[in-house]
C-alpha positions in Angstrom: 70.5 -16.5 -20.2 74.6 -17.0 -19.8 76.7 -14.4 -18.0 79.9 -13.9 -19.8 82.5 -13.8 -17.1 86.1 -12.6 -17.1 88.4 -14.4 -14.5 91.7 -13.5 -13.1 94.8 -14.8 -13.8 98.5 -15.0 -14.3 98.7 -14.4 -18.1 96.7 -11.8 -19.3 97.5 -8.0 -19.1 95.2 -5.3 -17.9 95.5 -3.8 -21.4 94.4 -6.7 -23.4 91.3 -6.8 -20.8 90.5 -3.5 -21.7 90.5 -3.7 -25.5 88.9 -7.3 -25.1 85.7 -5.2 -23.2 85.9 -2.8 -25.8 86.3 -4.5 -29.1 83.7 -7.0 -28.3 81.2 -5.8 -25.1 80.8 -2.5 -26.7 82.0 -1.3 -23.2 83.5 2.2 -22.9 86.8 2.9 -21.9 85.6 3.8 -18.4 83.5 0.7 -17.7 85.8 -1.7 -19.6 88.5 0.1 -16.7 86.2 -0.4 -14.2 85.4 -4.2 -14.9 89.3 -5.0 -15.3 89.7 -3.5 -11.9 86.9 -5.5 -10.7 88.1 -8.7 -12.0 92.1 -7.6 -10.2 90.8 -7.1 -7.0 88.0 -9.4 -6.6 89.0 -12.5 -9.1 85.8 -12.1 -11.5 83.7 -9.8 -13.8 80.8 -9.9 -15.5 81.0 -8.7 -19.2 77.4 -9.3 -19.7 74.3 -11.7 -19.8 73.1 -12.7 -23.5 71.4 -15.5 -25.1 73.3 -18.9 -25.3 74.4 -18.2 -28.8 75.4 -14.8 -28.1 77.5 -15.5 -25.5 79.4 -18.7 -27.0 79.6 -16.8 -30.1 81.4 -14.1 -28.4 83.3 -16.4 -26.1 84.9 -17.7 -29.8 85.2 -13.9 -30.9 87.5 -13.5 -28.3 89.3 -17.0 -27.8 89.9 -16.4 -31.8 91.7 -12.7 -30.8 93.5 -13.9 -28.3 94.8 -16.6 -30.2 96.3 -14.6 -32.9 98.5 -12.8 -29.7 101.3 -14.1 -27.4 98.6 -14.2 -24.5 97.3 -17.4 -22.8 93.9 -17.1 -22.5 91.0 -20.0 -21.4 87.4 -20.7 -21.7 85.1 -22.9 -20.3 81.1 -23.7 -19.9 79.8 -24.2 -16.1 76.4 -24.0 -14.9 76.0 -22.4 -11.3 73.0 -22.4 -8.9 70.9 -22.8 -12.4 72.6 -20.3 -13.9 74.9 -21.0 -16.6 78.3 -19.1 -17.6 79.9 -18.8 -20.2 83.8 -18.2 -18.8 86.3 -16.3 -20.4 89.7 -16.7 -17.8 91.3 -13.3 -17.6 93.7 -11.7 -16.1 93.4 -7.9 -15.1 
């Protein structure tokens, strides 16, 4: 299984965060809140833990989104302590 992560930094607003979680982690408004603060105050968040294709597939969902916006936004693959990640960099 990959953990989608959200990772803090410079470029990305605490909005787009939010309607990132919401638009595609099905998370609610409250949880999508709470994993944007999470990700502020401590660096990372998890979004969730899917199958590999899952989470690249929703890795490109949201590199695709962000692309069509005026915010920088990164992905990358690493595998850690034999579990793998699938990295989306945020900011919140």
């Amino acid at each position: 299984m990959y953990r989608v992560l959200l990772l803090n930094d410079d470029y990305t607003t605490q909005e787009f965060v939010i309607v990132v979680l919401r638009k595609y982690f099905n998370k609610s408004v409250e949880e999508a809140t709470r994993i944007m603060l999470h990700v502020h105050n401590h660096g990372v968040g998890e979004c969730g833990v899917y199958t590999y294709e899952v989470a690249e597939t929703k890795v490109t969902q949201v590199m695709d989104f962000a692309a069509n916006t005026s915010i920088r936004f990164n992905a990358s693959w690493k595998r850690n302590r034999g579990v793998k990640n699938a990295r989306i960099l945020a900011q919140s």
